[in-house]
GUMARFI-506431 format. One line per 10 residues: number of its first residue (from 1); their letters; for each residue x, y, z of C-alpha. Coordinates in steps of 0.5 Angstrom, whole numbers, padded with zeros to 4 digits. Each point is the difference from the previous one (the first is absolute). Layout:
REM residues N
NUM	a	X/Y/Z | ... $
//
This chain:
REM residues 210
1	xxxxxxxxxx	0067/0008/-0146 | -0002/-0002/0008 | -0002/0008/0001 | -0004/0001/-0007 | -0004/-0006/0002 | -0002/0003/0006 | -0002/0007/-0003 | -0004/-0004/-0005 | -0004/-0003/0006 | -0001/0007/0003 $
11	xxxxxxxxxx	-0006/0002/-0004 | -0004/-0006/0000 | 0001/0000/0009 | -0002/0007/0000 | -0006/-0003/-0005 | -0003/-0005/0005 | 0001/0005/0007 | -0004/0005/-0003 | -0005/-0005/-0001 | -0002/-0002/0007 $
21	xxxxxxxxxx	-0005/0004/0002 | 0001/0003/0007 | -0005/-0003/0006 | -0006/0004/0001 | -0003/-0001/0007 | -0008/0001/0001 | -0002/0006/0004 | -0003/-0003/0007 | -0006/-0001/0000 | -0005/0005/0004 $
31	xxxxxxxxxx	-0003/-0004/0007 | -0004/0002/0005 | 0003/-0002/0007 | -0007/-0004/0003 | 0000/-0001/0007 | -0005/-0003/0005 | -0003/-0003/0007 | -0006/0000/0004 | 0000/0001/0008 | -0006/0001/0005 $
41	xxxxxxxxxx	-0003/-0003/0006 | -0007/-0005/-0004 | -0004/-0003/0006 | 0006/0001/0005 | 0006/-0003/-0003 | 0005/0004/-0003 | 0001/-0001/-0007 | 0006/0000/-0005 | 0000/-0001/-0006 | 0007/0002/-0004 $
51	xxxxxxxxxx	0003/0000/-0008 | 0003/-0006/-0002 | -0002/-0004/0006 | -0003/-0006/0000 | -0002/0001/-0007 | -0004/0007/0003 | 0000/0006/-0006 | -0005/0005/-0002 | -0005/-0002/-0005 | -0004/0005/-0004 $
61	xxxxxxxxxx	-0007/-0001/-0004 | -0005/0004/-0003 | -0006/-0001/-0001 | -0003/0004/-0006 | -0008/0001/-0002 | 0000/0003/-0007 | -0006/0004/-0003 | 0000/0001/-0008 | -0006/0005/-0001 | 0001/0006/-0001 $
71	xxxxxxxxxx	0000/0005/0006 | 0001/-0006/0005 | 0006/-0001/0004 | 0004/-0006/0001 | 0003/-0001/0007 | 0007/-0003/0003 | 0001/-0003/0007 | 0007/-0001/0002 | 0003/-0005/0005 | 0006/-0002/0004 $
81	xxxxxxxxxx	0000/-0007/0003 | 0005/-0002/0005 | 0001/-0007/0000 | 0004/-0006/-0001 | 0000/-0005/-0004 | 0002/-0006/0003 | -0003/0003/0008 | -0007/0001/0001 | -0002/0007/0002 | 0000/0006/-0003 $
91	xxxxxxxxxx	-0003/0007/0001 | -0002/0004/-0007 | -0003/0008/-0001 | -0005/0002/-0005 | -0001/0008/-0003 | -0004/0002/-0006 | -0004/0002/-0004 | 0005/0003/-0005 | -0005/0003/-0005 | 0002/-0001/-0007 $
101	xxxxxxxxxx	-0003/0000/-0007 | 0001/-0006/-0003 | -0002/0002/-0007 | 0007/0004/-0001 | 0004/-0005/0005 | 0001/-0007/0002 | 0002/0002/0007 | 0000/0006/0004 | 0006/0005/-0003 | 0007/0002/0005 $
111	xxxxxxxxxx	-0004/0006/0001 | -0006/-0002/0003 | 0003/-0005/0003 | 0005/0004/0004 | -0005/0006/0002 | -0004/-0006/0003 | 0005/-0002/0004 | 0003/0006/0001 | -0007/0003/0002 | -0003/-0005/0006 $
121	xxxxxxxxxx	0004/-0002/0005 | -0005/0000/0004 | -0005/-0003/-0003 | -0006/-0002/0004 | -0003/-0008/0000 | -0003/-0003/-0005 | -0003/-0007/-0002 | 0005/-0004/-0004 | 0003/0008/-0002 | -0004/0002/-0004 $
131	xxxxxxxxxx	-0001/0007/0002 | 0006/-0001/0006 | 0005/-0004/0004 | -0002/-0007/0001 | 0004/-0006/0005 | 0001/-0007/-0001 | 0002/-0005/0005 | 0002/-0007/-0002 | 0001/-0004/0006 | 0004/-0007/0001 $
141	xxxxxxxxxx	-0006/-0003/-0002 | -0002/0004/-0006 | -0005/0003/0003 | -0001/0006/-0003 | -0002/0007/0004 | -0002/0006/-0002 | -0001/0008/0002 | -0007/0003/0000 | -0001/0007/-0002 | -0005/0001/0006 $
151	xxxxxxxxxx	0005/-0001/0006 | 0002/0005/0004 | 0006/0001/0002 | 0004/-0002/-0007 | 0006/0004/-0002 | 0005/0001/-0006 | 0005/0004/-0003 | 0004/-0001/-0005 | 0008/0003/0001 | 0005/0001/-0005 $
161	xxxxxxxxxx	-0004/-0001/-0006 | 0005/0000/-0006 | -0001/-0002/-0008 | 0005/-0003/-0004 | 0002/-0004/-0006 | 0004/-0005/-0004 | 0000/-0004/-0005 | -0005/-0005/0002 | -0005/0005/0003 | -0002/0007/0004 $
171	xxxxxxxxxx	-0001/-0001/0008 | -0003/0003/0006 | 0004/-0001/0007 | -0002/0002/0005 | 0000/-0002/0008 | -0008/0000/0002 | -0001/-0001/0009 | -0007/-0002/0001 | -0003/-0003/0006 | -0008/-0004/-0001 $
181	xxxxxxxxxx	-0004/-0005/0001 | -0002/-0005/-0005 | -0004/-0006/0000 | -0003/-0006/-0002 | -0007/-0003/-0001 | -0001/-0008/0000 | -0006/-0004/0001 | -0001/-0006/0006 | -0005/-0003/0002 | -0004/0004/-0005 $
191	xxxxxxxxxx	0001/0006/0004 | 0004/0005/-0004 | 0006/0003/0004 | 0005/0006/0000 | 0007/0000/0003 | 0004/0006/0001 | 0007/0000/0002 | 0005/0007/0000 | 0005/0002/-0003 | 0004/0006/0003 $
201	xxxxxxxxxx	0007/0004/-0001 | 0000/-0003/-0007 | 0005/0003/-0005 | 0001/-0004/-0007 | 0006/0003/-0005 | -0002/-0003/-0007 | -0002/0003/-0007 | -0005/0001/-0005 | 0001/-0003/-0008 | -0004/0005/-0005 $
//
């Protein structure tokens, strides 16, 4: 009797194994690898500004002016920052413009994009970008410097130029060497004043975001 009683409990534990449903386990998630720092000499003094160090990471932007009417391009401007959240200090590049028709796309597509990229590693200077390369310097005191697109002497190229993309976004790494002068313009005493300082032997390793 005690082994018909066993038999008679086989079909419902076979029932209830066949109902667990094996452990699916998502595929891992795409990500790109993104790494950053700054180093250069800026008036004199060695700088160096690394990832995930004193809160320092690479921050980008875009500045974008869009145009609806027909037969009128739109124009992207892209920025990377070096800075830190909690330290004041900070060196950011611009490049632009991307010319893209607005009408058909929000923002400029892969394509554009990476041929922009791909196409000026060695842009010329250029007031906030627009047609070229553009440095910002902000020192300890927030004071922000600019470059000129007049000066004589500026250099940059961009090296390593690579696209990739993830899920949160398409991305433009790059390592760009620069070497200028950027400057200030303040008023004192009702006169207006223009400070220069050098920055020399630059390199900064960041990305741009599309």
């Amino acid at each position: 009797m005690r082994k018909l009683g066993y038999l008679w409990f086989l079909p419902f534990a076979l029932l209830i194994v066949g109902c667990i449903k094996p452990e699916i386990i998502p595929a891992p998630t795409q990500k790109v690898d993104l790494t950053a720092y700054f180093k250069g000499d800026i008036n004199g003094t060695n700088i160096k500004w690394v990832q995930n160090v004193d809160d320092y990471d690479c921050f980008p932007t875009i500045t974008k002016t869009t145009v609806q009417g027909t037969g009128q391009a739109s124009k992207a401007v892209y920025y990377a920052e070096m800075k830190s959240e909690s330290i004041k200090g900070s060196v950011r590049i611009g490049l632009g413009s991307v010319l893209w028709d607005y009408n058909l796309t929000e923002n400029p597509t892969m394509k554009l994009f990476s041929e922009f990229m791909n196409q000026n590693t060695k842009p010329r200077y250029s007031k906030s970008g627009s047609y070229g390369f553009e440095v910002q310097y902000k020192d300890k005191l927030g004071r922000i410097w600019l470059s000129d697109s007049l000066t004589r002497g500026n250099s940059v190229q961009f090296i390593g130029v690579k696209q990739e993309s993830d899920v949160n976004n398409d991305y433009s790494k790059f390592i760009c060497r620069f070497n200028c002068k950027v400057y200030r313009t303040y008023i004192e005493n009702l006169d207006t004043i223009k400070d220069s300082i050098e920055i020399k032997n630059a390199e900064f390793k960041g990305w741009f975001t599309r």
